[in-house]
N, CA, C and O atoms as a DFTB+ gen file, in Angstrom:
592 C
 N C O
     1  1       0.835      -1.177       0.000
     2  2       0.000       0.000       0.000
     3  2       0.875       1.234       0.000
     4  3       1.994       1.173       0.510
     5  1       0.553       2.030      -0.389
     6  2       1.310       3.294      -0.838
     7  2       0.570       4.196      -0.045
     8  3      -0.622       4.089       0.242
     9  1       1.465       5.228       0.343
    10  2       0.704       6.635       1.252
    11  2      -0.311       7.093       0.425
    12  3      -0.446       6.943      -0.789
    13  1      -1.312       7.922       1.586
    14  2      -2.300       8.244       1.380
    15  2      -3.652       6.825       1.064
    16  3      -4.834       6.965       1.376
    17  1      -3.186       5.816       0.536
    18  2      -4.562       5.109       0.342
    19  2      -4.864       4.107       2.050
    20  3      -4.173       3.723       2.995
    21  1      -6.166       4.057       1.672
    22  2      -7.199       3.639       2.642
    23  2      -7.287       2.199       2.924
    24  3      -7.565       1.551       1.914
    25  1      -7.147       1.562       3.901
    26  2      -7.441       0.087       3.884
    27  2      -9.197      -0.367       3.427
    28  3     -10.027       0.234       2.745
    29  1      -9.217      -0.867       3.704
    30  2     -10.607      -0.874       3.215
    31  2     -11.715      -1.912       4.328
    32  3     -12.943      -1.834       4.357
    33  1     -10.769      -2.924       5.241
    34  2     -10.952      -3.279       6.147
    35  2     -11.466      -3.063       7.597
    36  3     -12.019      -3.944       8.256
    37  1     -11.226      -1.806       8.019
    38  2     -11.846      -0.853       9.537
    39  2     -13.331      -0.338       9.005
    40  3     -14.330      -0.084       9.678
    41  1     -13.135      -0.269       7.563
    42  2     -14.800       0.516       7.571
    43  2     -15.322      -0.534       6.912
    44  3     -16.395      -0.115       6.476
    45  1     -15.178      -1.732       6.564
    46  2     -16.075      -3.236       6.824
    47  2     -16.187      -3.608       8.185
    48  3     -17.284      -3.481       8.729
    49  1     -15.390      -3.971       8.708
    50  2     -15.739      -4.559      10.541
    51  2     -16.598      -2.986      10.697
    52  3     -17.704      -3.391      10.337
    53  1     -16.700      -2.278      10.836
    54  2     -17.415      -1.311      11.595
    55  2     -19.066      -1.247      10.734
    56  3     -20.097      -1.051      11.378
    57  1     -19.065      -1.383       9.706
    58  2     -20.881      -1.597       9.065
    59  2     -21.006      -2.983       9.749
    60  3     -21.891      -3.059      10.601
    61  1     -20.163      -4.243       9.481
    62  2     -20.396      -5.391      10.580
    63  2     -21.006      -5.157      11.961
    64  3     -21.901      -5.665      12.637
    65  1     -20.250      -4.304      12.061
    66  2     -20.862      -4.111      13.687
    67  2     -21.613      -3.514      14.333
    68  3     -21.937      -3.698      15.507
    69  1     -22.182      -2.203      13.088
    70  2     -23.605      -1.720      12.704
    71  2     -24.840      -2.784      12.429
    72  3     -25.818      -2.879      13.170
    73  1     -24.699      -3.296      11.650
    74  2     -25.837      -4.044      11.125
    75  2     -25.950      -5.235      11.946
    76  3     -27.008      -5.834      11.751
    77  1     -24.896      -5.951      13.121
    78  2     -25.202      -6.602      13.864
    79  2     -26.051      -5.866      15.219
    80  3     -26.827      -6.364      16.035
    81  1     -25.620      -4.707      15.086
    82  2     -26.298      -4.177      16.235
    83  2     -28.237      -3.744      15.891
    84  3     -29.138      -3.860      16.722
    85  1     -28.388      -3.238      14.392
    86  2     -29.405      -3.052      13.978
    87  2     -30.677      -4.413      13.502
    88  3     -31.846      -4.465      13.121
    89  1     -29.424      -5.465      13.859
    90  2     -30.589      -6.523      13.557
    91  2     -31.548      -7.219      14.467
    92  3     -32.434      -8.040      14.228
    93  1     -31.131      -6.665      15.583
    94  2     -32.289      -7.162      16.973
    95  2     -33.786      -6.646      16.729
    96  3     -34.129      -5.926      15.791
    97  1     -34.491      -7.071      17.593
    98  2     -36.041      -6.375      17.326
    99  2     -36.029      -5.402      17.981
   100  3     -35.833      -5.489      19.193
   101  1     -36.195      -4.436      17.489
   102  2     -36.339      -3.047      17.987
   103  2     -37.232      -2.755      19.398
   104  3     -37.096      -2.161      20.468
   105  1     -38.525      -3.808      18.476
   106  2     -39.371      -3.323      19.814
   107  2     -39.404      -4.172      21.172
   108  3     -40.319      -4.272      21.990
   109  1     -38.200      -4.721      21.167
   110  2     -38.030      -5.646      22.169
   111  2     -37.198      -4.681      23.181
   112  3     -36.581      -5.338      24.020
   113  1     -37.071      -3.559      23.272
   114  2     -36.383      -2.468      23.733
   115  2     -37.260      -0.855      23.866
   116  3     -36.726       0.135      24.365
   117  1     -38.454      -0.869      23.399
   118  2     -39.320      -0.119      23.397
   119  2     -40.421      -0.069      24.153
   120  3     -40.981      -1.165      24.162
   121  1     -41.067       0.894      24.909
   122  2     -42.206       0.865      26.114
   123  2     -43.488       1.416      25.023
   124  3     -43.379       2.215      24.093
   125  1     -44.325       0.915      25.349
   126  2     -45.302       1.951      24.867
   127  2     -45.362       2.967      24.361
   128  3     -46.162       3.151      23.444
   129  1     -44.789       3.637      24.668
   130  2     -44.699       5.180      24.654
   131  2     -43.547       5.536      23.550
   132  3     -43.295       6.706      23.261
   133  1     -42.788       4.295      22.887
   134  2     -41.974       4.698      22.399
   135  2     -40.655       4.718      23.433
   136  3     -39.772       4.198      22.750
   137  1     -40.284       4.934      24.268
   138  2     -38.821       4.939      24.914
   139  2     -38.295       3.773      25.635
   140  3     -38.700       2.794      26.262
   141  1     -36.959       4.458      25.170
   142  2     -36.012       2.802      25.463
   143  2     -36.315       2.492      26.886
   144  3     -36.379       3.434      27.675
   145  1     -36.531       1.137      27.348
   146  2     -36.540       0.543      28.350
   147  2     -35.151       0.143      28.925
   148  3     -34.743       0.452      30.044
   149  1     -34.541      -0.528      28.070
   150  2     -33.372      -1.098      28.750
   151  2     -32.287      -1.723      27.253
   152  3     -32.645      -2.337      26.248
   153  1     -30.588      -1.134      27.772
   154  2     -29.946      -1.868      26.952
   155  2     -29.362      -3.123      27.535
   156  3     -28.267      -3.658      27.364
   157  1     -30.252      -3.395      28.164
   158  2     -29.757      -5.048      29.163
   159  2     -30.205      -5.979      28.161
   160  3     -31.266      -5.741      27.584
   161  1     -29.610      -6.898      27.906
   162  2     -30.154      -8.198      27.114
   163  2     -31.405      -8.121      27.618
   164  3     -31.636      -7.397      28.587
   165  1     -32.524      -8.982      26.921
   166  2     -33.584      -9.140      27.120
   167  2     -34.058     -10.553      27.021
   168  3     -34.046     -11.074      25.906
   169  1     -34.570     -11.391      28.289
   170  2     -34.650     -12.702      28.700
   171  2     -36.086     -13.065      28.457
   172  3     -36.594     -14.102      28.884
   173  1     -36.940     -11.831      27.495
   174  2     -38.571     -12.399      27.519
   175  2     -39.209     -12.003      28.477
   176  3     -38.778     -11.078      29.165
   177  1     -40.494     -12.673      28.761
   178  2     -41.390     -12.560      29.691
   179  2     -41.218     -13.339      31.237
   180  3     -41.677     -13.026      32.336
   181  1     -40.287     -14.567      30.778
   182  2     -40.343     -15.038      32.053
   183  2     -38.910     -15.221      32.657
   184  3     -37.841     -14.879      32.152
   185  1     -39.112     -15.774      33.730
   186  2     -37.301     -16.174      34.382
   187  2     -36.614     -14.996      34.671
   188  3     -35.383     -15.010      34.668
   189  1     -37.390     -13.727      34.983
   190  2     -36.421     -12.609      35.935
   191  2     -36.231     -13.043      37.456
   192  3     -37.015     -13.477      38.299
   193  1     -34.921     -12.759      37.463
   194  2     -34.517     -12.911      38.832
   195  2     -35.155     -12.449      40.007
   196  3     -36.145     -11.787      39.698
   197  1     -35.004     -12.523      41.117
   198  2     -35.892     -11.577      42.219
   199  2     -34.262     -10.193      42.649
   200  3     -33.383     -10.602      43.409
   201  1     -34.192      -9.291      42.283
   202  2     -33.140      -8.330      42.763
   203  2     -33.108      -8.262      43.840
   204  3     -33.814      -7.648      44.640
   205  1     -31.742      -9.302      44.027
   206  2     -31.459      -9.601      45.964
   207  2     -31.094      -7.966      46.644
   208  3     -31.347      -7.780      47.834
   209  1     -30.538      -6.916      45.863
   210  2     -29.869      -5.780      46.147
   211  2     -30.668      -5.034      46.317
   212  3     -30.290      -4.190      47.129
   213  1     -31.823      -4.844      45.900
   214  2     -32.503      -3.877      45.225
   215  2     -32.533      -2.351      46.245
   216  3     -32.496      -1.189      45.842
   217  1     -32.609      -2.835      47.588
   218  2     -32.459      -1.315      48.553
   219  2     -31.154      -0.633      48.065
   220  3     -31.207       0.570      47.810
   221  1     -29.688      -1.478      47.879
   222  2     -28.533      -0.971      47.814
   223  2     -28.597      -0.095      46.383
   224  3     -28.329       1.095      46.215
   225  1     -28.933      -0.845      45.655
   226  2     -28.776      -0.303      44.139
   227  2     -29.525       0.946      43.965
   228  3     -28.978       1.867      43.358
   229  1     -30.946       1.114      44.517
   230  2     -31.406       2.297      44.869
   231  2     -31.076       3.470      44.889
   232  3     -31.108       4.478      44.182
   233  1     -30.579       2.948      46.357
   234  2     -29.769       4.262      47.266
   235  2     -28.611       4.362      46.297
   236  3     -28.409       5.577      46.289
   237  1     -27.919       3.937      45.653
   238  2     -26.664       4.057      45.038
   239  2     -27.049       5.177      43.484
   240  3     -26.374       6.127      43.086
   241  1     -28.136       4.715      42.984
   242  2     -28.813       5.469      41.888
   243  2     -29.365       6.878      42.746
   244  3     -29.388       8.039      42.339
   245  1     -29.592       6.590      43.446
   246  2     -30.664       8.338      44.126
   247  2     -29.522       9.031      44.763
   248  3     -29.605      10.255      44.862
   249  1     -28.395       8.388      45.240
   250  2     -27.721       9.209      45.675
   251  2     -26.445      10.539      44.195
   252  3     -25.910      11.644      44.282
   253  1     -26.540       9.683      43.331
   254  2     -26.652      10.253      42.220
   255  2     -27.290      11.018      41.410
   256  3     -26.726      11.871      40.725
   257  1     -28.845      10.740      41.396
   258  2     -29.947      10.897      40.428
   259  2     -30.399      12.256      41.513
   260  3     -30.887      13.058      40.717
   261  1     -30.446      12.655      42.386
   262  2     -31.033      13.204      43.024
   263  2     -29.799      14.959      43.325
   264  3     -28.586      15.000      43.528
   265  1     -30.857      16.162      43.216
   266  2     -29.678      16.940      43.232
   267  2     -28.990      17.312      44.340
   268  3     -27.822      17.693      44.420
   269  1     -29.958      17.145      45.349
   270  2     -29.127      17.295      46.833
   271  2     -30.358      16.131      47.506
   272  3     -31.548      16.252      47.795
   273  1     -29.462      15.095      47.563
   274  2     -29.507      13.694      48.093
   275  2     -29.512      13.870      49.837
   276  3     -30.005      12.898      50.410
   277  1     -29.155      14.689      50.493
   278  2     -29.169      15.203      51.995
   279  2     -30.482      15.433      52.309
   280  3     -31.009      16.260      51.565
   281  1     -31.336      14.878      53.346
   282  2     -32.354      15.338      54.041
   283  2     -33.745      15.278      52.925
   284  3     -34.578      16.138      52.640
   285  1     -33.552      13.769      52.433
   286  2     -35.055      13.678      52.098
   287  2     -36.083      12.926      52.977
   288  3     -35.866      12.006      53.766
   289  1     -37.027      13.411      52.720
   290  2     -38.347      13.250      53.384
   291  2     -39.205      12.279      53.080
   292  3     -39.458      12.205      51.878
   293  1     -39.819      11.388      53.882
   294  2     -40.958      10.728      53.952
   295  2     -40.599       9.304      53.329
   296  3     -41.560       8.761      52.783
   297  1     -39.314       8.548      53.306
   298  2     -39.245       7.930      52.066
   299  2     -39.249       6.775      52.366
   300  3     -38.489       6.288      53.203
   301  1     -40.455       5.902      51.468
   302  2     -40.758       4.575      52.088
   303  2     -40.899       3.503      50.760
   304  3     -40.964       4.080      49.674
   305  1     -40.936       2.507      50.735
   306  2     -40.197       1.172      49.503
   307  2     -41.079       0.165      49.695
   308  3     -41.499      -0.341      50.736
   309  1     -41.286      -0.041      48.647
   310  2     -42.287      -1.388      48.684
   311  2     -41.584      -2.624      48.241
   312  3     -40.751      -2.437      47.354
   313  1     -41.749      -3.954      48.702
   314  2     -40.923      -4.968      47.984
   315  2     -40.745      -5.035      46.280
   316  3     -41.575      -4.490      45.553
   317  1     -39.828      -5.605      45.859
   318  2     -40.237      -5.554      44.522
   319  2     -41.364      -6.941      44.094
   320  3     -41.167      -8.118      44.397
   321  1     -42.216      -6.548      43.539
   322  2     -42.749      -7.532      42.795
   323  2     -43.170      -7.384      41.150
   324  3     -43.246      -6.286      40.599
   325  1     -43.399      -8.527      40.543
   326  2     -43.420      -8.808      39.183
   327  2     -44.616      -8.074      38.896
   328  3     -45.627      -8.094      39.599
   329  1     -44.359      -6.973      37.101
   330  2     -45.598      -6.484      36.577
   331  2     -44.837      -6.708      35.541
   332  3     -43.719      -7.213      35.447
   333  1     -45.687      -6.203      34.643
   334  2     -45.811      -5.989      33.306
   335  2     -45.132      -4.497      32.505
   336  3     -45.626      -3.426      32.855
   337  1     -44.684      -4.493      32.082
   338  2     -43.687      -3.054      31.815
   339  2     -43.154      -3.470      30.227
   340  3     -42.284      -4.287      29.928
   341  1     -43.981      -2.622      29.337
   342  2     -43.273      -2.372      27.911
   343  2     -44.116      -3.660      27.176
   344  3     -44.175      -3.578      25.949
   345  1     -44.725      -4.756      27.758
   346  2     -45.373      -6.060      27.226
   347  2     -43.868      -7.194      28.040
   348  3     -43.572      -8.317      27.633
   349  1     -43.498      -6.797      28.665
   350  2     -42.378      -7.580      29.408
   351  2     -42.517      -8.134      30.810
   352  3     -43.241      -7.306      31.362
   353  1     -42.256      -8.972      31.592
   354  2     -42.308      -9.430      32.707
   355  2     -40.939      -8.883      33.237
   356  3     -39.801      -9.198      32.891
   357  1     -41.550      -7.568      34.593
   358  2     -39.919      -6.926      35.246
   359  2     -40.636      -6.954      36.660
   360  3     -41.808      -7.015      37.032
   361  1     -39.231      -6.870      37.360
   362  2     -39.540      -7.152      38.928
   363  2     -40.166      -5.096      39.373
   364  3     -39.708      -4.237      38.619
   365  1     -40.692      -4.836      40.014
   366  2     -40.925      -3.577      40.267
   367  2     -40.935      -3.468      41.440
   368  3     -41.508      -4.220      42.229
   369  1     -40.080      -2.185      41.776
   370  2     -40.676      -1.458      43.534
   371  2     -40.538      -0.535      43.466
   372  3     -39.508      -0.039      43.010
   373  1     -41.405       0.028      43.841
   374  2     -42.066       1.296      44.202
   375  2     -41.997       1.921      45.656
   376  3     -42.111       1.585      46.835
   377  1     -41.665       3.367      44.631
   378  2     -41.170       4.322      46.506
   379  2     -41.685       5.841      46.138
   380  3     -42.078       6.447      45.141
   381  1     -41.442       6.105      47.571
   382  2     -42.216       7.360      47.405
   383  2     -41.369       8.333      48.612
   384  3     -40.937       8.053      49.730
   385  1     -41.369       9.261      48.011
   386  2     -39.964      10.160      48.803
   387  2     -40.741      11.944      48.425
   388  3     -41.752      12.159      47.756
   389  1     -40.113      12.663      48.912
   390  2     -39.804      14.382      49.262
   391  2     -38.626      14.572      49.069
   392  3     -37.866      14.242      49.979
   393  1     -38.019      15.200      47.753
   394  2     -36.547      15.530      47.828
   395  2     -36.627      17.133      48.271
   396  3     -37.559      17.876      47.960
   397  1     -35.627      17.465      48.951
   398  2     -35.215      18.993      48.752
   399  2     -34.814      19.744      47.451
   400  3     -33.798      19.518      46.794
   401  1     -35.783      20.685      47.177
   402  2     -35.455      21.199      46.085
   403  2     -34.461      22.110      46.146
   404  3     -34.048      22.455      47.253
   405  1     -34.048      22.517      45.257
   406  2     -32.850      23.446      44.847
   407  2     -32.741      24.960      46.124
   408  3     -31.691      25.456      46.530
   409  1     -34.035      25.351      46.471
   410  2     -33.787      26.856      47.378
   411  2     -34.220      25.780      48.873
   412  3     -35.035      26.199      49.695
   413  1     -33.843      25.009      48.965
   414  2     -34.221      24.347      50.269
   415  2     -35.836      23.994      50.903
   416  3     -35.821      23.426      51.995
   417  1     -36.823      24.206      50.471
   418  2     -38.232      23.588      50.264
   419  2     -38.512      22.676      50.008
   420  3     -37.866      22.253      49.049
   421  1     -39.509      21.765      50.527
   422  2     -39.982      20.448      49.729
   423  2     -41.417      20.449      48.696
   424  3     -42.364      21.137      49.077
   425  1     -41.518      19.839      47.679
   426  2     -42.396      20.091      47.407
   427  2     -42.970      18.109      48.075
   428  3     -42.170      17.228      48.388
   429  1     -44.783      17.969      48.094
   430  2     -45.084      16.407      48.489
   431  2     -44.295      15.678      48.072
   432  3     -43.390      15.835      47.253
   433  1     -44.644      14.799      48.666
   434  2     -44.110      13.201      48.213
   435  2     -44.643      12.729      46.813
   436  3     -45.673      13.154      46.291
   437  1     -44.025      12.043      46.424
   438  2     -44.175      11.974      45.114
   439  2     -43.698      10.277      44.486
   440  3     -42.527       9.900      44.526
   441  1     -45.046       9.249      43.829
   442  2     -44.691       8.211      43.934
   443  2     -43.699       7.720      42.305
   444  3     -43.842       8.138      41.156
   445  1     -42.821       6.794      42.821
   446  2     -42.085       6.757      41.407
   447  2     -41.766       4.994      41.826
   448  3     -41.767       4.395      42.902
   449  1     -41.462       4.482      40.138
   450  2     -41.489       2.822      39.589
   451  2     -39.844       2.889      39.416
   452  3     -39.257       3.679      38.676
   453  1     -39.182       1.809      40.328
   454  2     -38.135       1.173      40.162
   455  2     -38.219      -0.092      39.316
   456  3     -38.848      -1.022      39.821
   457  1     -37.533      -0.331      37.759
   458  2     -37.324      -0.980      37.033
   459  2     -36.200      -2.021      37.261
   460  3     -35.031      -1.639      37.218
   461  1     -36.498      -3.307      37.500
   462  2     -35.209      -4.322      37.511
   463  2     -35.395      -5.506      36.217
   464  3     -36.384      -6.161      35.888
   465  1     -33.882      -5.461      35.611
   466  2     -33.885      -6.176      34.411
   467  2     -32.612      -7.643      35.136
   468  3     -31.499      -7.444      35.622
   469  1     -33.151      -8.672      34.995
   470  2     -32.432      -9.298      35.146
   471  2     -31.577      -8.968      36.608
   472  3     -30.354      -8.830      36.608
   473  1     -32.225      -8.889      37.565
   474  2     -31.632      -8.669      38.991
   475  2     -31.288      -7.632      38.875
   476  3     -30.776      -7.599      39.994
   477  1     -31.087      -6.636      38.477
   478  2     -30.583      -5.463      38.396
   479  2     -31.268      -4.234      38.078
   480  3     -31.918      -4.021      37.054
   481  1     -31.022      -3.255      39.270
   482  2     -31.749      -1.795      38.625
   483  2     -31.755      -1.687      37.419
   484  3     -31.143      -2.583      36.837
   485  1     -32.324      -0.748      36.655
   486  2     -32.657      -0.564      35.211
   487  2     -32.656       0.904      35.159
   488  3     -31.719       1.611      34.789
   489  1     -33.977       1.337      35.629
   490  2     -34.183       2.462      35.689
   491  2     -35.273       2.953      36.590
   492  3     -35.824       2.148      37.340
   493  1     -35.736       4.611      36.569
   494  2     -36.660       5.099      37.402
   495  2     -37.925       5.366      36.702
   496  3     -37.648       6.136      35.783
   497  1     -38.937       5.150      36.699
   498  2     -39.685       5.594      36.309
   499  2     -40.456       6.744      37.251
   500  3     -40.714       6.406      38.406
   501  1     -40.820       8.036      36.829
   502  2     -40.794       9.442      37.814
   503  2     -42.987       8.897      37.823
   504  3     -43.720       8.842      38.810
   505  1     -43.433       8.550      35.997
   506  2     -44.874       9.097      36.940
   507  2     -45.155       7.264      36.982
   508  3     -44.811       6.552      36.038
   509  1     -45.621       6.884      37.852
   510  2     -45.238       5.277      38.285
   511  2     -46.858       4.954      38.234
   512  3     -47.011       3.760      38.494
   513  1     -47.875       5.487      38.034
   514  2     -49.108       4.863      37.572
   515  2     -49.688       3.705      38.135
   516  3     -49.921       3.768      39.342
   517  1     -49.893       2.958      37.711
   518  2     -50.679       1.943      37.806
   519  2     -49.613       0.378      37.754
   520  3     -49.988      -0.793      37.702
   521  1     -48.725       0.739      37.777
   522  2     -46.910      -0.148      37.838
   523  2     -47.658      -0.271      39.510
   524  3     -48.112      -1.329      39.946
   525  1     -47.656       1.195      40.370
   526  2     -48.033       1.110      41.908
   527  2     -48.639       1.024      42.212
   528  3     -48.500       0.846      43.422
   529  1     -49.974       1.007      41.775
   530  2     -51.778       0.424      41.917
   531  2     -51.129      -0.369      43.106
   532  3     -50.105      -1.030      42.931
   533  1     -51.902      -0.259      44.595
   534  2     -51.932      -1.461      45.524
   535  2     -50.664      -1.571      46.298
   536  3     -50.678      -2.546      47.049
   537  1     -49.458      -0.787      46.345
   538  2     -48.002      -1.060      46.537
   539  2     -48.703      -0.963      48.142
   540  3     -49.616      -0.330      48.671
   541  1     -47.569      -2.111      48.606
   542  2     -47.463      -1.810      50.571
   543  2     -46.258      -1.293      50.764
   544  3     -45.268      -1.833      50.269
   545  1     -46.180      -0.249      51.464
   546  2     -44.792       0.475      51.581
   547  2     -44.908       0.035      53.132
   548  3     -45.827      -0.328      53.866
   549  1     -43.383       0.268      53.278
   550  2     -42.617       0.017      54.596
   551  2     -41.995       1.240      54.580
   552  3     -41.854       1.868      53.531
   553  1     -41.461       1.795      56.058
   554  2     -40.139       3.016      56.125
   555  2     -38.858       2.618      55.246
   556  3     -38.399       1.494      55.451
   557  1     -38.412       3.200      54.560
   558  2     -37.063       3.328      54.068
   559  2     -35.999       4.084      54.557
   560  3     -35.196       4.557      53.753
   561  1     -35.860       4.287      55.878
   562  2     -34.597       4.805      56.763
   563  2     -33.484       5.616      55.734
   564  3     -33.139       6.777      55.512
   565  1     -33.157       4.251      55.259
   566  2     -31.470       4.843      54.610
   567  2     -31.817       5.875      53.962
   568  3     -31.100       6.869      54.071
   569  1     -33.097       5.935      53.047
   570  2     -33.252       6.989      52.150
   571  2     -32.977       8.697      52.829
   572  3     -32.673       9.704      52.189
   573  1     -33.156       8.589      53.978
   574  2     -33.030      10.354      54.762
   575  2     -31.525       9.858      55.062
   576  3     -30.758      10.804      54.879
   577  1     -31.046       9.029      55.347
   578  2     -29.766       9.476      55.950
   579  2     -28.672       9.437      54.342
   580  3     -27.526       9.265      54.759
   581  1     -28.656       9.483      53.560
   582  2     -28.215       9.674      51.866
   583  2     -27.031      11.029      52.289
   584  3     -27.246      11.848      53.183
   585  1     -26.542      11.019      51.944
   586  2     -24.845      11.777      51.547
   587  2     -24.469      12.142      50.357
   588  3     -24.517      11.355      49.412
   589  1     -24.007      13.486      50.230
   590  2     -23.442      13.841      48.711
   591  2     -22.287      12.781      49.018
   592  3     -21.422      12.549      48.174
């Protein structure tokens, strides 16, 4: 090969690795609504794990997700149990918390859907609907004592 020319090899493996990525079912990654659920493999409807962690992983996401994670209010967790999410079988728990907003005020409590894919957090869902229809909450302690 002589300077200046192009292999032709890096931009084959890379459409390879496009079109392997574009050949999954799309909507096997899609909620209702159109938005991505999860880039976790996807195991179907049945055989999700029960998320042995699920308080830790939480607190580990909110202490992140949240803008001042110090001195929230009211915040209580329901076990996770199995619903239906996107046409999928996911473990869910549901919590309901008071963060401090930005000038130091709270606004209510406010209920939101913890997503687990395969034992593992996923994501938050903020308006949690009918995912929480019926949830039994317990106190969630750790949630007020949270640390930047």
């Amino acid at each position: 090969m002589g300077m200046g020319r192009t292999s032709w090899w890096p931009s084959a493996a890379l459409a390879l690795l496009l079109a392997g990525c574009a050949s999954g079912d799309p909507a096997a990654f899609m909620s209702e609504d159109n938005r991505a659920i999860s880039y976790t493999g996807d195991r179907g409807v049945s055989g999700q794990p029960f998320p042995a962690n699920y308080r830790a992983e939480l607190l580990a996401y909110l202490r992140t997700y949240l803008n001042n994670p110090v001195g929230v209010r009211e915040g209580v967790l329901a076990e996770p149990v199995q619903r239906t999410v996107g046409g999928r079988l996911r473990y869910v728990s549901c919590l309901r918390y008071a963060a401090r907003e930005s000038d130091g005020s709270y606004r209510p409590a406010k209920e939101r859907a913890a997503i687990f894919v395969d034992g593992r957090f996923d994501r938050l869902l903020e308006e949690a609907g009918e995912l929480c229809a019926g949830s039994t909450y317990a106190a969630f302690p750790e949630l007020a004592a949270l640390t930047r």
